[in-house]
C-alpha positions in Angstrom: 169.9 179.3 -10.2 166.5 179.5 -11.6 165.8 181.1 -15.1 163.7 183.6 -15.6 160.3 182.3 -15.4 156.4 183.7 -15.5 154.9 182.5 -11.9 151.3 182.4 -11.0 151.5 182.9 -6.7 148.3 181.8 -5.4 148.1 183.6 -2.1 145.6 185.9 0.0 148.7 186.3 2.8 149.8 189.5 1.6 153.3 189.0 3.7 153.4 185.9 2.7 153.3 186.6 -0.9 156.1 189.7 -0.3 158.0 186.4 0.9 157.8 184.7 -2.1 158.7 188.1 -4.0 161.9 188.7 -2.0 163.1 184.9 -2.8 162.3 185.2 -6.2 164.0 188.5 -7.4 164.2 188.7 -11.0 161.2 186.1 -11.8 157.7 187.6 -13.6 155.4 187.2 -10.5 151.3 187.6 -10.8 149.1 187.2 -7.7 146.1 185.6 -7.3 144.3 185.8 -4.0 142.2 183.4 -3.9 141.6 179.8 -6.0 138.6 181.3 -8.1 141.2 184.6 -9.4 144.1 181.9 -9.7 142.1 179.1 -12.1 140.6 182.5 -14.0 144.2 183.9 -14.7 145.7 180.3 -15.5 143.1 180.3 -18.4 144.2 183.5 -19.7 147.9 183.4 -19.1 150.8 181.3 -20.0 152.5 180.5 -16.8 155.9 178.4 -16.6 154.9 177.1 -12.7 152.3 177.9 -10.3 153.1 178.2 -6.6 149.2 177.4 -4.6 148.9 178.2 -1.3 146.2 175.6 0.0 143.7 177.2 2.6 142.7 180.3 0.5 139.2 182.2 0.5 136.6 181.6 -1.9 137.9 178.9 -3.6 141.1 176.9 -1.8 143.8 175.6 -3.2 143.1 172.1 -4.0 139.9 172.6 -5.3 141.9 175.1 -8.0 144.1 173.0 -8.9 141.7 170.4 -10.1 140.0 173.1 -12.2 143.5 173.9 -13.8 144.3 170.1 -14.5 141.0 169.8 -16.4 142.7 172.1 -18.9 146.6 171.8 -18.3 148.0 168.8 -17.3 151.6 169.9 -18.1 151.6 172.9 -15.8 153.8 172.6 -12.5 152.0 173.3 -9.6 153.3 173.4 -6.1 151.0 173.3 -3.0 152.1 175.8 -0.3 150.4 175.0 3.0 150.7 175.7 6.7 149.7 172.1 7.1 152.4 169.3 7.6 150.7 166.2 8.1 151.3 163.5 5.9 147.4 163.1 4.7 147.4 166.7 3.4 150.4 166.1 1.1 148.6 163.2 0.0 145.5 165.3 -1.2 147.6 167.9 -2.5 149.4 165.2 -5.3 145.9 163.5 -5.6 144.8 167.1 -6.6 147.6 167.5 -8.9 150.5 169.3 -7.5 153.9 168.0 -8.5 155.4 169.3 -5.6 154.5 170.4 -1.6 156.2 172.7 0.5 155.4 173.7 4.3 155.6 177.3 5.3 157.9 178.6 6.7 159.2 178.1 3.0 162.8 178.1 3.0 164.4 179.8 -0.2 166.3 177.3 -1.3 163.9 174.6 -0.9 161.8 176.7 -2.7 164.0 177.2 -6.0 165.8 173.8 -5.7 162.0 172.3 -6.5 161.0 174.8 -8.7 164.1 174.4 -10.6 163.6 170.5 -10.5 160.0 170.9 -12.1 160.9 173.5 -14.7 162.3 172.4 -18.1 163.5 175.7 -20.3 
């Protein structure tokens, strides 16, 4: 079981984000919708993880999470994507994510790596 943790989702799927918040009852969830609003409220907040969905508008996630490193390199960060081919998990730890996870997420994938990442 996870503790209770403050999560940054960055995700502009709305049902995809109500996903997340049914799997992770009990945990402080924000939302971002796009990678600009998610490196903006990483600056201002303390968050324990971040879960960042890769294709986003405005700003995806890959090119967010390289903003957050230049300021956090401690943070976890897990790249949510659509995509499953080899190459993009590649980019997404080159980027600096800690972890990748293919959608459809499955819930305990989900907190098993989140609970592998976080240290409280």
């Amino acid at each position: 079981n996870i503790p209770n943790l403050k999560i940054l989702v960055a995700e502009d799927n709305d049902s995809n984000f109500l996903l997340l918040k049914s799997y992770l009852i009990g945990q402080q969830l924000d939302h971002a919708t796009d990678g600009k609003q998610a490196v903006e409220m990483a600056g201002k907040n303390e968050y324990d993880i971040i879960l960042m969905d890769i294709k986003m508008p405005v700003m995806d996630g890959l090119e967010a999470t390289k903003l957050i490193r230049e300021s956090d390199s401690q943070i976890p960060i897990i790249a949510l994507t659509a995509y499953a081919f080899d190459d993009d998990e590649h980019k997404a730890l080159l980027a600096g994510c800690n972890g990748y996870l293919t959608k459809p997420l499955r819930e305990n994938a989900l907190k098993e790596m989140i609970s592998s990442l976080v240290t409280k």
